[in-house]
C-alpha positions as CSV (number, residue, x, y, z in Angstrom):
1,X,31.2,-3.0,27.5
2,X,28.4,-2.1,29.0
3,X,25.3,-0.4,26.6
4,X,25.5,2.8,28.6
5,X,29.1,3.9,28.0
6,X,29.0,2.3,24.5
7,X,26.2,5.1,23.8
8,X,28.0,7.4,25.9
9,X,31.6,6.9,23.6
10,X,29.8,6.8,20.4
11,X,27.9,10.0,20.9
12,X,31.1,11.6,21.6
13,X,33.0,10.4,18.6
14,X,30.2,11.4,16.2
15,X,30.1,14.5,18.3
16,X,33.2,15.5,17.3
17,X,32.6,14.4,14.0
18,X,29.6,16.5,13.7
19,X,31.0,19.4,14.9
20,X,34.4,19.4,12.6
21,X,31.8,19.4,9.9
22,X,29.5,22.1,10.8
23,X,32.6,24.4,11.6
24,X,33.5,23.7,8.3
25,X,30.2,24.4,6.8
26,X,30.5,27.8,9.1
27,X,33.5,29.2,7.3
28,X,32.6,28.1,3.9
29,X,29.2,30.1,4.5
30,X,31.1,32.7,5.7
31,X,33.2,33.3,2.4
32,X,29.9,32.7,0.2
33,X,27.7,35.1,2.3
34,X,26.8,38.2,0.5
35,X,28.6,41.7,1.3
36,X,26.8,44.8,1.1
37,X,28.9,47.3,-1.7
38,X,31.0,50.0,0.0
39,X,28.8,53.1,0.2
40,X,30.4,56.7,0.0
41,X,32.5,56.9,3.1
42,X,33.8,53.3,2.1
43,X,32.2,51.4,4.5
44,X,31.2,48.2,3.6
45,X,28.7,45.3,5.1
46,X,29.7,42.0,7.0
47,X,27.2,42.1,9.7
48,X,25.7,38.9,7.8
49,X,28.7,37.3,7.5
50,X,29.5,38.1,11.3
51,X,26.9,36.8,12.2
52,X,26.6,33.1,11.1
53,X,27.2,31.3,13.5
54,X,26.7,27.1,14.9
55,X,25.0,25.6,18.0
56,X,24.8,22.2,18.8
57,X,20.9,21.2,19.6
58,X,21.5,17.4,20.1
59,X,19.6,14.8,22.4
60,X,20.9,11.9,24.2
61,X,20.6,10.2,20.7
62,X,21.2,12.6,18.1
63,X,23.7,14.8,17.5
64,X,22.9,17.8,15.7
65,X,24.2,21.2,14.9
66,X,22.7,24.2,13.5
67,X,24.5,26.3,11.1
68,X,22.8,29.7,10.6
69,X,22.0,33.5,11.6
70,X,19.3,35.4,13.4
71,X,19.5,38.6,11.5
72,X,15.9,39.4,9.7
73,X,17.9,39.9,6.5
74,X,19.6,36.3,6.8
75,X,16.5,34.4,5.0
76,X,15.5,36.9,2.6
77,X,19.7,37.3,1.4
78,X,19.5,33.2,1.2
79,X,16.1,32.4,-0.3
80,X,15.8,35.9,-2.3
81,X,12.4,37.9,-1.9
82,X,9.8,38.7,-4.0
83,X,9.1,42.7,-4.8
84,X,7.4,44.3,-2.2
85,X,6.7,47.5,-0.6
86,X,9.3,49.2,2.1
87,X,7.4,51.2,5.0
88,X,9.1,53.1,7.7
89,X,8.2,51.1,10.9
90,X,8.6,53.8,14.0
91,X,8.5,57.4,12.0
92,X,6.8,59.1,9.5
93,X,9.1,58.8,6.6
94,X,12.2,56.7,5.0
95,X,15.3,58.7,5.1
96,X,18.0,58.0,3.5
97,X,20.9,59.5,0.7
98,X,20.0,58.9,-3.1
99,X,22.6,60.8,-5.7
100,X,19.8,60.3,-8.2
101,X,17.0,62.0,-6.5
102,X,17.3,65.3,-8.5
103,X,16.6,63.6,-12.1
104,X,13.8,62.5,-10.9
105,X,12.7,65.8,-9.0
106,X,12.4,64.8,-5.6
107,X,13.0,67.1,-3.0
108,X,16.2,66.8,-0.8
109,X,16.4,67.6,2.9
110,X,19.2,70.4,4.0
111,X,21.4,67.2,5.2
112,X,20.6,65.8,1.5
113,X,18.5,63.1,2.1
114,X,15.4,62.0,0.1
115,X,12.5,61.5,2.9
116,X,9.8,59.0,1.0
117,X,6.9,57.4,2.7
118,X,7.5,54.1,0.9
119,X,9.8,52.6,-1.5
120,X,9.4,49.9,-3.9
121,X,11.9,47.5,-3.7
122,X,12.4,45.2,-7.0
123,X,12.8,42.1,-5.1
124,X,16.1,40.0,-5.5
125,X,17.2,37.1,-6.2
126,X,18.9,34.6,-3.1
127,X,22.7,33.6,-2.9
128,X,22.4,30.2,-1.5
129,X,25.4,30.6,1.4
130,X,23.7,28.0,4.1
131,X,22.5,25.3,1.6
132,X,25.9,25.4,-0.8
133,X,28.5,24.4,2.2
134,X,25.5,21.9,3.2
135,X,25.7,19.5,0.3
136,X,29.5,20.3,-0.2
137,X,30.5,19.2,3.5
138,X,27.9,17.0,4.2
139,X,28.6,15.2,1.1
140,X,32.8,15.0,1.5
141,X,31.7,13.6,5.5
142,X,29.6,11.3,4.4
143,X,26.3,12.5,6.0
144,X,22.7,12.5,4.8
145,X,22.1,16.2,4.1
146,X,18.5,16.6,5.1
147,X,16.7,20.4,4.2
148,X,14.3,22.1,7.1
149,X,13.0,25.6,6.6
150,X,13.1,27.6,10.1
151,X,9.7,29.2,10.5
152,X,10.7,32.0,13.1
């Protein structure tokens, strides 16, 4: 055979190969992605979990896939975050509903909402949902799992 179409045939067998294991790494960081609690009109989260998704990035050499989301809550939820200070961005104040605000005084809004201008958040510690299906899968393929931290 000729090295061309050799190259050609292999990169689409591993492509495939690839690609059976990053959808598989997809759902299982699906399942293990944290869920927000259902609030008080039993709504719950899944926007995380909605939004993993995979996109292949390879060369003419490489294949590669990327398993992963692009909300700005996605690294924080996996790595955890230290505590920090939460500041409203485009208004004057935080708004939001808090059932404990009258034991600790603080004034409620007609609608009853607490309107801060900052909150301290305790920080939190990470659920691993990316890096867990990583070394499972990649392991049960047969890959060398590798481990790059995206700098946006």
């Amino acid at each position: 055979m000729d090295r061309l179409a050799t190259q050609v045939y292999v990169r689409r067998v591993a492509g495939i190969h690839v690609a059976r294991a990053a959808d598989e790494m997809e759902g299982m960081a699906r399942r293990i992605a944290p869920v927000r609690k259902p609030n008080e009109n039993g709504r719950s989260g899944g926007r995380l979990r909605a939004s993993i998704g995979t996109k292949s990035v390879g060369t003419a050499h490489v294949v590669t896939y990327r398993v992963g989301s692009r909300l700005r809550y996605a690294d924080p939820a996996h790595q955890g975050a230290s505590a920090h200070l939460i500041r409203p961005r485009k208004k004057k104040f935080l708004s939001f509903k808090w059932n404990k605000a009258a034991q600790y005084g603080i004034p409620v809004t007609r609608r009853g909402k607490v309107q801060l201008k900052s909150v301290s958040h305790p920080g939190m510690k990470g659920v691993s949902y990316l890096t867990t299906p990583l070394v499972i899968v990649g392991h049960k393929y047969g890959f060398r799992v590798t481990f790059v931290h995206a700098v946006r």
